[in-house]
MMTF fields as JSON, N, C-alpha, C and O atoms, coordinates in Angstrom:
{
  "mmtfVersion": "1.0.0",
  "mmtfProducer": "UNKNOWN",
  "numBonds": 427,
  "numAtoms": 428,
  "numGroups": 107,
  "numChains": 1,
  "numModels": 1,
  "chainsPerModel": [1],
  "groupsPerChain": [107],
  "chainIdList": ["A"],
  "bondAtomList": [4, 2, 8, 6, 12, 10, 16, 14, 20, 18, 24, 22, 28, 26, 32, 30, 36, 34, 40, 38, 44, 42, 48, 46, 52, 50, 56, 54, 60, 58, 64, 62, 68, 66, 72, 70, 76, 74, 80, 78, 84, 82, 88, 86, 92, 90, 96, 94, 100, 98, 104, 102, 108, 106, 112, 110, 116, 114, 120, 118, 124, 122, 128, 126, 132, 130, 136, 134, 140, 138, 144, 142, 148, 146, 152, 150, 156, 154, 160, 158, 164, 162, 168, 166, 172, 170, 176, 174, 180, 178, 184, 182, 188, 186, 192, 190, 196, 194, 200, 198, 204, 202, 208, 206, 212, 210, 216, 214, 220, 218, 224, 222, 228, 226, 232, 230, 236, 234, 240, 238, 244, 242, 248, 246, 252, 250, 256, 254, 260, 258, 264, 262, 268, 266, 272, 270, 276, 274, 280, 278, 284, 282, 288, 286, 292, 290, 296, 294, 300, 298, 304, 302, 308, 306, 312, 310, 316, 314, 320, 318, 324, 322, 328, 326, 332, 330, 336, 334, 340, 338, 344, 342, 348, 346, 352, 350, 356, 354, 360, 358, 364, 362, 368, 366, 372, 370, 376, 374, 380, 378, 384, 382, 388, 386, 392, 390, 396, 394, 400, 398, 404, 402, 408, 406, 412, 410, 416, 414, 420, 418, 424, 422],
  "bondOrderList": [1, 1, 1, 1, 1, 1, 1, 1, 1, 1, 1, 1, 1, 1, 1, 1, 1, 1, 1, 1, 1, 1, 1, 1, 1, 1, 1, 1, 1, 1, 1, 1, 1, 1, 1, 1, 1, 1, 1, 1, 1, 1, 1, 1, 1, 1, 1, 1, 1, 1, 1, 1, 1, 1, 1, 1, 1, 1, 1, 1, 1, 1, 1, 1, 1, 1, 1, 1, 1, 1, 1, 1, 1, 1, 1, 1, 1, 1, 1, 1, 1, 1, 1, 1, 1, 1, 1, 1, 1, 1, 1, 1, 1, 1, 1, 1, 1, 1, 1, 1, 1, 1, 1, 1, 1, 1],
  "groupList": [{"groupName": "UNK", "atomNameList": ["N", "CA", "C", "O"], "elementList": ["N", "C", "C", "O"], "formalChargeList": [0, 0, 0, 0], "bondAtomList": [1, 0, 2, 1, 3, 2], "bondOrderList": [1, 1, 2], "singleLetterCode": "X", "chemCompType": "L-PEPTIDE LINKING"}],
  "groupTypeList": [0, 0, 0, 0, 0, 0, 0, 0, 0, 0, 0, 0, 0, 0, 0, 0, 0, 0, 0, 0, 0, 0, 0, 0, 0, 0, 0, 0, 0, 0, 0, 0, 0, 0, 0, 0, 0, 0, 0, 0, 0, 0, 0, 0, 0, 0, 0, 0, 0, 0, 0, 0, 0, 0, 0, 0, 0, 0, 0, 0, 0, 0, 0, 0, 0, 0, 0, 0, 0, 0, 0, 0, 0, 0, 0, 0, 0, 0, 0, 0, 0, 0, 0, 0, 0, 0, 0, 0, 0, 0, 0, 0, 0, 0, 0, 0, 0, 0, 0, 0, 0, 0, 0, 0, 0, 0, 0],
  "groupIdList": [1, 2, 3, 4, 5, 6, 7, 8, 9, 10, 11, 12, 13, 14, 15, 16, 17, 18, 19, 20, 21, 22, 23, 24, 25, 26, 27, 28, 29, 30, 31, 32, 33, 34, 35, 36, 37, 38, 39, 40, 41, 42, 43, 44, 45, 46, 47, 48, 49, 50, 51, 52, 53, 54, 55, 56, 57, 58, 59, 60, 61, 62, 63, 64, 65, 66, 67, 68, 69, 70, 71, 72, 73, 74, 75, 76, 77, 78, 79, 80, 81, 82, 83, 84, 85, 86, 87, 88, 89, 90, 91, 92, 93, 94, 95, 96, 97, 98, 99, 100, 101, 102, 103, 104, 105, 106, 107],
  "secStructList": [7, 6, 6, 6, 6, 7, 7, 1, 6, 6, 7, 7, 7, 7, 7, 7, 7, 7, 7, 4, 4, 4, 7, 7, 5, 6, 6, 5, 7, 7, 7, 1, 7, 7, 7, 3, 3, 3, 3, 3, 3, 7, 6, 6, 1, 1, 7, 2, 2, 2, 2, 2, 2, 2, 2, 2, 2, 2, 2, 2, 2, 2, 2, 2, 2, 6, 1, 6, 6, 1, 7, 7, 7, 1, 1, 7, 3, 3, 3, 3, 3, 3, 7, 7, 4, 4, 4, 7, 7, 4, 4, 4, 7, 7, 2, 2, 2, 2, 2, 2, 2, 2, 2, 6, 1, 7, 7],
  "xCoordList": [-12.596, -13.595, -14.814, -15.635, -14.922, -15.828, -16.134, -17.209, -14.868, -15.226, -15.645, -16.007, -15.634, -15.944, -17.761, -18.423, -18.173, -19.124, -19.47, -20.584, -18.201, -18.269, -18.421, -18.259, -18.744, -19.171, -18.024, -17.162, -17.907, -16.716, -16.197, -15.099, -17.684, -18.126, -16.896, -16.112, -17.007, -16.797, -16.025, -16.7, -14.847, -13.977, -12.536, -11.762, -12.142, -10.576, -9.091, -8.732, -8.198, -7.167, -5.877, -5.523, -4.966, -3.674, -2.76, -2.749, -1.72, -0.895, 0.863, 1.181, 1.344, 2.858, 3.854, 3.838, 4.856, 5.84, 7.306, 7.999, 7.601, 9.046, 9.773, 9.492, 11.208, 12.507, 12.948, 13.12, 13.076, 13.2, 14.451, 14.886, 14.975, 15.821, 14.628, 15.102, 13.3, 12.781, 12.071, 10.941, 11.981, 11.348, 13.192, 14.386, 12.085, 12.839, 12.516, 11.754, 12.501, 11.699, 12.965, 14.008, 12.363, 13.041, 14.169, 15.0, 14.549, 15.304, 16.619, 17.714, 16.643, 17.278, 16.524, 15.294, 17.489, 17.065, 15.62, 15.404, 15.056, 13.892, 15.237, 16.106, 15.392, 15.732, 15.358, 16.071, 13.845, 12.529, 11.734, 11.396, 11.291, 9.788, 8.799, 8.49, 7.995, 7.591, 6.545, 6.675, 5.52, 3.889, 3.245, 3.386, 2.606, 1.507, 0.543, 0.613, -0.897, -1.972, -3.107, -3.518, -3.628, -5.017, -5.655, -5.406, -6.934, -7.924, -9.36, -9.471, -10.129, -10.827, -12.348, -12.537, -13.198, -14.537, -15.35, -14.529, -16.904, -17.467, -17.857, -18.316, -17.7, -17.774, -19.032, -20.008, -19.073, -20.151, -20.978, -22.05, -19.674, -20.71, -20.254, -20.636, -19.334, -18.412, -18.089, -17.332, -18.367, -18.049, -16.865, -16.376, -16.394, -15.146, -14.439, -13.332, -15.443, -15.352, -14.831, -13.672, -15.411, -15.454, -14.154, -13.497, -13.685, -12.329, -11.229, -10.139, -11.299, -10.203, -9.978, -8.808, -10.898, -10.961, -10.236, -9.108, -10.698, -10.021, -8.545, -7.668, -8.255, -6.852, -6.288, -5.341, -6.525, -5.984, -5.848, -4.893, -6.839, -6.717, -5.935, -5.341, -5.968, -5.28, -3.327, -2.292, -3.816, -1.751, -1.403, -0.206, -2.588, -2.006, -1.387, -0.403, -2.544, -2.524, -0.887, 0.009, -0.928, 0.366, 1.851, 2.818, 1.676, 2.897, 2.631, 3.623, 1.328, 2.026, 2.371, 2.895, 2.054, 2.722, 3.864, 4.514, 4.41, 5.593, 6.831, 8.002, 6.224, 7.511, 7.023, 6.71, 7.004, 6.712, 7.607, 8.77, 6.989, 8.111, 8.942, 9.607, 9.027, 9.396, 8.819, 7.811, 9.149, 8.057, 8.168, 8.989, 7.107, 6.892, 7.741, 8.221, 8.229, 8.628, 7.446, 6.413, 7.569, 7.006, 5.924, 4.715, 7.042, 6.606, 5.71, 5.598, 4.838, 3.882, 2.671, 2.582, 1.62, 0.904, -0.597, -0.398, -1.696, -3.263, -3.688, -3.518, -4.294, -5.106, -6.515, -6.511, -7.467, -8.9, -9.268, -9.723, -9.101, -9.643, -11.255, -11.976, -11.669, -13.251, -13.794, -13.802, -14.334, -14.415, -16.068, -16.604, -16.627, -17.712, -18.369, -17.722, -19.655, -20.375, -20.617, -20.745, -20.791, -20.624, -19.363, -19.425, -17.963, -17.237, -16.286, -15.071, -17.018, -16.241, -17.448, -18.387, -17.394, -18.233, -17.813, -17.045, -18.389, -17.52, -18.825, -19.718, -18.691, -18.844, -19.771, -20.897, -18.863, -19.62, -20.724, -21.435, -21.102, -22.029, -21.527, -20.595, -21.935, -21.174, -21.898, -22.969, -21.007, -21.51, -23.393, -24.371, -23.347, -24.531, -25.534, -26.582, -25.49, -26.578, -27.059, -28.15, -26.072, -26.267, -27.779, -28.986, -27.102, -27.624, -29.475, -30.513, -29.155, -30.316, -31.299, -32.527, -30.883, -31.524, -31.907, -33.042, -31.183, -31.759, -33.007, -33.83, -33.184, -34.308, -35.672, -36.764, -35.489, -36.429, -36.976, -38.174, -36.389, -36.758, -37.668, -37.482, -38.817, -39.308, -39.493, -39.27, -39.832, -39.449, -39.909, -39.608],
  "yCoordList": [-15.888, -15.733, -14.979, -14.528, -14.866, -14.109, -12.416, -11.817, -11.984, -10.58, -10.539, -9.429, -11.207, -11.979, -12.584, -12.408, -13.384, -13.901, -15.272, -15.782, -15.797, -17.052, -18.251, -18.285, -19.258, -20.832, -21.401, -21.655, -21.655, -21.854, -24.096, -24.648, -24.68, -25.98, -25.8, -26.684, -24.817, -25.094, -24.112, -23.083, -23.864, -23.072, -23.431, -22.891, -24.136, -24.366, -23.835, -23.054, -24.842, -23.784, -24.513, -25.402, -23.89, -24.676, -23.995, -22.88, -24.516, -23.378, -24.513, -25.699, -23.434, -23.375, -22.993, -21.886, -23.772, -23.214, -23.22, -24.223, -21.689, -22.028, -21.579, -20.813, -21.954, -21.922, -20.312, -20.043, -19.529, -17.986, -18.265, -17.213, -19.365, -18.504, -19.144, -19.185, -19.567, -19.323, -18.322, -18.673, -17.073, -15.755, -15.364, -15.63, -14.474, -12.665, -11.721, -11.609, -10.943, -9.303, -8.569, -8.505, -7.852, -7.259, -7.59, -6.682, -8.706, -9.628, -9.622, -9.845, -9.486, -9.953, -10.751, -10.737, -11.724, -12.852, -11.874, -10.8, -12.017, -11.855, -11.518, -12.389, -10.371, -10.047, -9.809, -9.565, -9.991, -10.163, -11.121, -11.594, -11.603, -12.604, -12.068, -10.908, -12.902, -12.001, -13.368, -14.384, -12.827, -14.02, -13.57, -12.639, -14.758, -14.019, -14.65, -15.838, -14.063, -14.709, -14.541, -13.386, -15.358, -15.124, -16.359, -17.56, -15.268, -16.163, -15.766, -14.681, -16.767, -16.348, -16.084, -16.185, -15.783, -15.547, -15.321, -15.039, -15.408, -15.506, -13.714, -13.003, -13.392, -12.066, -11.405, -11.886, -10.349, -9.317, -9.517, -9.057, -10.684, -11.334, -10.603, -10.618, -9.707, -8.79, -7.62, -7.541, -6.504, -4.58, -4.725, -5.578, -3.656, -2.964, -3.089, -3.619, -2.311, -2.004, -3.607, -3.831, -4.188, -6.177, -6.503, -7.132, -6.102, -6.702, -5.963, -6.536, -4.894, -3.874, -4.364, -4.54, -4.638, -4.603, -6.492, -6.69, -7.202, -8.517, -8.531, -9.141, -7.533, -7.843, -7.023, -7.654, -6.139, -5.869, -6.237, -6.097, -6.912, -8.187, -9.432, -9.98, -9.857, -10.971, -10.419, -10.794, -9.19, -8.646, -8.327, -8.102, -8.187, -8.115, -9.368, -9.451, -10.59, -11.806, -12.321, -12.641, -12.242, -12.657, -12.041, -12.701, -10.806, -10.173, -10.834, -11.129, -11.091, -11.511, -12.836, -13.303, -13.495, -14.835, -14.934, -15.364, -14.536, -14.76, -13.775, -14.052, -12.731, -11.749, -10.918, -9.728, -11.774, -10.729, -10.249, -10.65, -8.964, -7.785, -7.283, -6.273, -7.748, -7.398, -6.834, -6.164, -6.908, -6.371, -7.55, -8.463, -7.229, -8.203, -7.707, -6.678, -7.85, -7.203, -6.059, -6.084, -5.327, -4.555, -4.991, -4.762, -6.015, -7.064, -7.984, -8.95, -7.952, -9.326, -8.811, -7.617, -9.717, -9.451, -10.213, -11.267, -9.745, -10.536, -10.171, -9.011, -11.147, -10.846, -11.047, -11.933, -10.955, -11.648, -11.525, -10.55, -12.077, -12.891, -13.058, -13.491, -12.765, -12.879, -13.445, -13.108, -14.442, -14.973, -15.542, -16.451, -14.95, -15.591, -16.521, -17.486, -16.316, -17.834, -18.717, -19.854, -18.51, -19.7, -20.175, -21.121, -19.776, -20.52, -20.884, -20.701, -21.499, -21.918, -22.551, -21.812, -23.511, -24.017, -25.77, -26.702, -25.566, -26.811, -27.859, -27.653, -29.377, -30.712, -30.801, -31.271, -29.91, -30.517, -29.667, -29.995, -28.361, -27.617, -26.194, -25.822, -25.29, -24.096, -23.096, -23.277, -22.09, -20.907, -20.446, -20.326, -20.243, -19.915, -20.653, -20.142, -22.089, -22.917, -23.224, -23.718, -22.846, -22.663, -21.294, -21.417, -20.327, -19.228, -19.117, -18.586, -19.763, -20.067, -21.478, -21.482, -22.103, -22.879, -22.474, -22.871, -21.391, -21.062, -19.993, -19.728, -19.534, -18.639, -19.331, -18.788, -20.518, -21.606, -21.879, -22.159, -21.878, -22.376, -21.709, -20.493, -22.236, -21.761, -21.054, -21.733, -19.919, -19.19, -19.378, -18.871],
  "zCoordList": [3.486, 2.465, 3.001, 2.202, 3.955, 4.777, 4.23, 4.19, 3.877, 3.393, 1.714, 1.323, 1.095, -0.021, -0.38, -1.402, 1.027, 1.342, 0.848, 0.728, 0.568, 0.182, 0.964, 2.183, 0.224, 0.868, 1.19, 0.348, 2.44, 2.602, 2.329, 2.259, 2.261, 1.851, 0.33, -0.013, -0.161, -1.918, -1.503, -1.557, -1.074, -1.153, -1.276, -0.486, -2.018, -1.979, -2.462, -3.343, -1.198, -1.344, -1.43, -0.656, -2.807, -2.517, -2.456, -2.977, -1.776, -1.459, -2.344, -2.424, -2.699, -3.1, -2.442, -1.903, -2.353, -1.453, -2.512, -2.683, -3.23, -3.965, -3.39, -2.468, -3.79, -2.983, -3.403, -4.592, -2.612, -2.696, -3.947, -4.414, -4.442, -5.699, -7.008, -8.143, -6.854, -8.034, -7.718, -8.06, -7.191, -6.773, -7.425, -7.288, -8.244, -9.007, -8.887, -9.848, -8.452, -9.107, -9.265, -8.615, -10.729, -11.537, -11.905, -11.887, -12.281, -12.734, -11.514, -12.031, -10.576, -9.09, -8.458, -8.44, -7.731, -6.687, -5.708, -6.269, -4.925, -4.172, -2.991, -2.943, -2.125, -1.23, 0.336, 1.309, 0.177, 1.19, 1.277, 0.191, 2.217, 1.537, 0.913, 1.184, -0.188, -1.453, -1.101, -0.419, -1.905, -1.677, -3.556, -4.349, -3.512, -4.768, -4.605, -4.921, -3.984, -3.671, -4.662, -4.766, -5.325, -6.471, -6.363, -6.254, -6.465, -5.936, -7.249, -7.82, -7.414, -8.494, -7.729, -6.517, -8.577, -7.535, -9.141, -10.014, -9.672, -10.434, -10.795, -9.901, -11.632, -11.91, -11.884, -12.459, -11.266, -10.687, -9.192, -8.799, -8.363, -6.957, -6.308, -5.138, -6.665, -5.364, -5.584, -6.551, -5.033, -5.388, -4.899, -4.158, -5.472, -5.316, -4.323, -4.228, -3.104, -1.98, -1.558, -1.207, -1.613, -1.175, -1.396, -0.566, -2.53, -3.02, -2.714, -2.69, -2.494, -1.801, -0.591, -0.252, 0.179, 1.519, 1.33, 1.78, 0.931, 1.186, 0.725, 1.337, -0.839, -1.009, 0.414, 0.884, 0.991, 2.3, 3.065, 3.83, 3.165, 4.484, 4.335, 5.264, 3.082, 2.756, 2.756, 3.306, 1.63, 2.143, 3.343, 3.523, 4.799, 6.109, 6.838, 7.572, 6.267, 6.446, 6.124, 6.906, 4.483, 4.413, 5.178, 5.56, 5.231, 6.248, 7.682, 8.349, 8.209, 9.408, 9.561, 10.572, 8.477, 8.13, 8.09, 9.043, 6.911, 6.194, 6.742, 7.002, 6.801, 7.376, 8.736, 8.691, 10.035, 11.293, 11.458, 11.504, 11.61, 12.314, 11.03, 11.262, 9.826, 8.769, 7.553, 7.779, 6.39, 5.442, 4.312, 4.224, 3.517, 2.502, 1.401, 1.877, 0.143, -1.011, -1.362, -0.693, -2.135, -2.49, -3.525, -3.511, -4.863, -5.663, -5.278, -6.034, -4.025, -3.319, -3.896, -4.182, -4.11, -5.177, -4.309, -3.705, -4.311, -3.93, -5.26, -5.635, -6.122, -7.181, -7.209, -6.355, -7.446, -7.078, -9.137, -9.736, -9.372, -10.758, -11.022, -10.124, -12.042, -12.161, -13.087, -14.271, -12.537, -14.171, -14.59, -13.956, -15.567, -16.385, -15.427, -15.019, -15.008, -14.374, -15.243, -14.791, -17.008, -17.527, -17.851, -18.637, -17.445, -17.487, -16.59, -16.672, -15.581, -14.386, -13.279, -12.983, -12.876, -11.449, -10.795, -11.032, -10.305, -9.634, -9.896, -10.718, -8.734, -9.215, -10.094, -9.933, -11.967, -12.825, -13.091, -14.041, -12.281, -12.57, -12.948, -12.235, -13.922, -13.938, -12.726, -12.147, -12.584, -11.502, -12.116, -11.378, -14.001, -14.408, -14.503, -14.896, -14.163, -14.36, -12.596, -12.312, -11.603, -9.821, -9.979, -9.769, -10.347, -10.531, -11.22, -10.827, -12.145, -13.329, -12.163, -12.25, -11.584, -10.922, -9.96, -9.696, -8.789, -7.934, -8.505, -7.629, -9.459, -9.647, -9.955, -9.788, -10.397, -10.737, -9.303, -9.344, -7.901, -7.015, -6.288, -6.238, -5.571, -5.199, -3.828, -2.825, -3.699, -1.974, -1.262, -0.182]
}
């Protein structure tokens, strides 16, 4: 989360593990190890540049995970998702009312 610049306190992560015959692409069994990583982040906290660079890092990540010395499917997927600060935040607070409070505070 580092290239991102996120809190890593409030950062969570779950991971899935399916059995390569519920992986398809293009309606054939998965012939490679195949990943699909998405991750959400509050919309407009991160440029372009930010998110290119992490889905890269994260699809290097997963190849040297999942397939060393091999390749991933082609079909492997990093998504970074963006969503509304008023609709999404954690214990109970949205991302826009974090935001709206820190400006109230004083420097």
């Amino acid at each position: 989360m580092e290239l991102l610049g996120k809190k890593r306190e409030v950062t969570a992560v779950v991971i899935e593990n399916l059995p390569a015959a519920q992986w398809h692409i293009g309606g054939e069994p998965v012939a490679l190890p195949t990943a699909l990583l998405e991750i959400s982040i509050t919309e407009g906290t991160n440029t372009d540049g930010e998110k290119a660079a992490f889905i890269a890092a994260a699809f290097a990540e997963l190849q040297r995970q999942l397939a060393p010395g091999a390749a991933l499917a082609n079909a492997s997927y990093v998504i970074v998702r963006e969503l509304p600060a008023q609709n999404w935040g954690y214990a109970g607070t949205t991302q826009l009312a974090r935001r709206q409070q820190a400006l109230l505070l004083p420097a």
